[in-house]
C-alpha positions in Angstrom: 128.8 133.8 -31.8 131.2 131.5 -32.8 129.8 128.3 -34.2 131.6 124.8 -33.4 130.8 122.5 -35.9 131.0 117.9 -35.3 131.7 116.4 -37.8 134.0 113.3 -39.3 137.4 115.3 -40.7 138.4 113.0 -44.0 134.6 113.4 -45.3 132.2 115.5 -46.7 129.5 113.6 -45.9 126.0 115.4 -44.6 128.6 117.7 -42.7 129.1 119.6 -46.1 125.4 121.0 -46.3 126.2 122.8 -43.0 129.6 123.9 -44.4 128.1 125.3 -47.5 125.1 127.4 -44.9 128.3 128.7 -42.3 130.8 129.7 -45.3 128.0 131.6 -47.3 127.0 133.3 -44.3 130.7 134.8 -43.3 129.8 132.6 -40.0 132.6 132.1 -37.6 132.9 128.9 -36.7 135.9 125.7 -36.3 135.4 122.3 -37.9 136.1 120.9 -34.2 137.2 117.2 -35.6 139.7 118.8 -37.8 141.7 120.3 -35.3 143.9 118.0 -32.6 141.7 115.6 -30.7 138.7 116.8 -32.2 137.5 113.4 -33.1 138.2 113.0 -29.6 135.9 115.5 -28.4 133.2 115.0 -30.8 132.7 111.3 -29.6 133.1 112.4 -25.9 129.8 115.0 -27.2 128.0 111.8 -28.5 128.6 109.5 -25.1 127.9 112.2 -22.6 124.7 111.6 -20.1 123.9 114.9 -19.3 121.8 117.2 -21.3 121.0 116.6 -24.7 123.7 114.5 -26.5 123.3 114.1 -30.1 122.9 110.5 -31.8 125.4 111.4 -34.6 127.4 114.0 -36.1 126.5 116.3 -37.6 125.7 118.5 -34.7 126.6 122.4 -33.9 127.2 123.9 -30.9 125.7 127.4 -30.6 126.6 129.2 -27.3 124.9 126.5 -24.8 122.5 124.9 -27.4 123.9 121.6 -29.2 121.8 121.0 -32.6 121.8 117.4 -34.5 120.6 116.0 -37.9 121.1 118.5 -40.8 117.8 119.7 -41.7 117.5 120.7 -37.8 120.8 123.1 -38.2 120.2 124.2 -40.9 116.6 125.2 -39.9 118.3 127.3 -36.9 121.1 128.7 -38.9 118.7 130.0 -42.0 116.7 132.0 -39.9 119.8 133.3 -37.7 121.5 134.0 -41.0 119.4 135.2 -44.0 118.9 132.2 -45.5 115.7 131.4 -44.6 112.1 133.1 -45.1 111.2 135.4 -42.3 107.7 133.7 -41.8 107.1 130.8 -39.7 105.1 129.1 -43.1 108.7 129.8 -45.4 110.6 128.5 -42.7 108.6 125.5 -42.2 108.2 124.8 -46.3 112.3 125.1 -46.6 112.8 122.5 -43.4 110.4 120.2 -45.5 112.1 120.7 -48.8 115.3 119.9 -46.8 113.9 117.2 -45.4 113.0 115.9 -48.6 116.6 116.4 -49.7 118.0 114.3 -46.9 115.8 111.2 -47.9 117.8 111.7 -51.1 120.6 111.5 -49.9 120.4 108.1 -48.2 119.1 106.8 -51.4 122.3 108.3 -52.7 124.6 106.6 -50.2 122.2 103.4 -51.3 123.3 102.9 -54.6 126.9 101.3 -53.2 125.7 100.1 -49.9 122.0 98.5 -50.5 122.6 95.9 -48.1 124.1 98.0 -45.0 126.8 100.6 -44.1 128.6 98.2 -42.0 129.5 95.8 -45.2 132.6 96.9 -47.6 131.3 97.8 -51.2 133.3 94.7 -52.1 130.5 92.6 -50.5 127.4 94.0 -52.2 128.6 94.8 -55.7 126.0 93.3 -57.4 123.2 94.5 -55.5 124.6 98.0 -55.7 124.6 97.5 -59.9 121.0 96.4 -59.6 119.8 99.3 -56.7 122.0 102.1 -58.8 120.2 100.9 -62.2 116.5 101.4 -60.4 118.0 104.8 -58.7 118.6 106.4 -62.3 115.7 104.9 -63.9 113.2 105.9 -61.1 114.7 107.8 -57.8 116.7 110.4 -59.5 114.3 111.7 -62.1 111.4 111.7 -59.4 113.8 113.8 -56.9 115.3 115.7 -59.0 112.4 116.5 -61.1 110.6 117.6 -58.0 113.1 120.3 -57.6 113.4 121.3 -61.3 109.6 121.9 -61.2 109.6 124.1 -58.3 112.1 126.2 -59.7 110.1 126.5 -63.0 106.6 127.5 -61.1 108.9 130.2 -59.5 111.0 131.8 -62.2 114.4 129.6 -61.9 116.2 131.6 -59.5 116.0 130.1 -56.5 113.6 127.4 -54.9 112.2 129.6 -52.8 111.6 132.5 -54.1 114.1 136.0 -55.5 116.7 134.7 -52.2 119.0 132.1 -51.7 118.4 129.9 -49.1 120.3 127.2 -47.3 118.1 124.7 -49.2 119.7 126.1 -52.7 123.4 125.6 -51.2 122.3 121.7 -50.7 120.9 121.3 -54.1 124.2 122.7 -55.4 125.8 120.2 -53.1 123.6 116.9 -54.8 124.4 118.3 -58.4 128.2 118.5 -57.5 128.4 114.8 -55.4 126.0 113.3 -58.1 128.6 114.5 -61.0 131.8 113.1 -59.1 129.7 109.9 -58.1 128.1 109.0 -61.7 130.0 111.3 -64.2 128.6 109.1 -67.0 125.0 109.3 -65.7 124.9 113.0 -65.1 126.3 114.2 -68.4 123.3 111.9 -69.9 120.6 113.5 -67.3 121.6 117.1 -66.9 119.3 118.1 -69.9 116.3 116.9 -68.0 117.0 119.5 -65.1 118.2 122.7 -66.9 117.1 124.8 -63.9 118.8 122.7 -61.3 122.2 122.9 -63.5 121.9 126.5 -63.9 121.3 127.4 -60.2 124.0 125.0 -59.1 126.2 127.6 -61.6 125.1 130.4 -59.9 125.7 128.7 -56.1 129.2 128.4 -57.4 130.1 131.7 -58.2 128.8 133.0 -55.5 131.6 135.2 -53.8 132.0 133.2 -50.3 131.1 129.7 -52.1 133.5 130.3 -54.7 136.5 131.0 -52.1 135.4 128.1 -50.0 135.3 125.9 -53.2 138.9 126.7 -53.6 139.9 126.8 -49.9 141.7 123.7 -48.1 138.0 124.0 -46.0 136.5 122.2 -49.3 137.6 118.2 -48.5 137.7 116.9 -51.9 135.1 114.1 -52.6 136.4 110.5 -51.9 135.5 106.8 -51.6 134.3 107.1 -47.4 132.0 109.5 -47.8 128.1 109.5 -49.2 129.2 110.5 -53.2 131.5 107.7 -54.5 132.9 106.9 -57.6 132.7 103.2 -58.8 133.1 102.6 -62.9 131.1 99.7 -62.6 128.4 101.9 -61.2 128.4 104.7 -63.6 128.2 102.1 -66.9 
């Protein structure tokens, strides 16, 4: 089956924790909004009446079936792919732990929009100091922590269990947006999570990751998307 994947083109945005699932698994897929009119298409997806239109990218079509929010592919593409327990209880405690993963994320996106993702950073700098200084003293150490601890009740290899699974390729995604966003931050923090650092190594290497990392598929991190770099923030 080949995979169409919606998402925004310039970004990496929650688009990139699919990426990561379909480049580890050899899947074959496009990056619809990437090619001519694909923005185009995407939003004609999103407005459509008739079957099950998705709310917002990302979404995936699969044959006949369109698939939004991340968690929900990813939950159909570990099991389709390997990257997933085989029983119904793994499957379910990797969708929660990816769950889990995507409420970090908007407290990510948080730290530089606090008030709303409709108002430029240049209208909410202070409250984005304030809301990044509680995220490092608080929200970071309690999500991240979270993870590190799983990882030390299993070994370290991998979150759940002797396998990669799609949830491993996301955490490697938060260490590598959290050290563009807050370079200062992370250098000071990464000795807390030791496991976390190490398996975001390994994700690295991996054979398909590492030729995607240094593909022209990999959109480099930038100022639109959910990991951005402000100096002021990363005091």
């Amino acid at each position: 089956m080949k995979y169409e994947l919606y998402y925004w083109p310039e970004i990496q945005g929650r688009g990139e924790f699919v990426r990561l699932a379909l480049e580890e698994a050899a899947a074959d897929y496009v990056d619809v909004a990437r090619t001519a009119r694909g923005t185009v298409a995407m939003m004609q997806m999103m407005q459509s009446k008739d079957g099950t239109p998705p709310f917002a990218p990302p979404f995936l079509k699969a044959g006949k079936l369109v698939i939004g929010q991340t968690a929900n592919i990813l939950l159909y593409l570990g099991a389709r792919h390997g990257l997933a327990p085989k029983s119904e209880a793994g499957r379910l405690w990797l969708h929660q732990l990816q769950l889990t993963i995507a409420d970090f994320v908007a407290e990510v996106h948080d730290t530089h929009h606090p008030l709303g993702a409709t108002l430029y950073y240049e209208d909410q700098r202070a409250p984005a100091k304030k809301r990044t200084a509680e995220f490092w003293k608080e929200r970071a150490p309690k999500y991240l922590g979270y993870f590190e601890g799983l990882l030390a009740a299993n070994g370290g290899r991998y979150v759940a269990g002797r396998k990669l699974s799609y949830v491993d390729l996301s955490l490697f995604q938060l260490i590598a947006g959290l050290r563009y966003a807050f370079p200062k931050n992370m250098t000071a923090f990464e000795a807390e999570v030791p496991k976390l650092v190490d398996l975001s190594e390994r994700v690295a290497q991996r054979p398909n990751i590492k030729v995607y990392l240094a593909s022209e598929r990999r959109i480099p991190f930038n100022e639109q998307g959910i990991f951005r770099h402000y100096r002021e923030l990363d005091a």
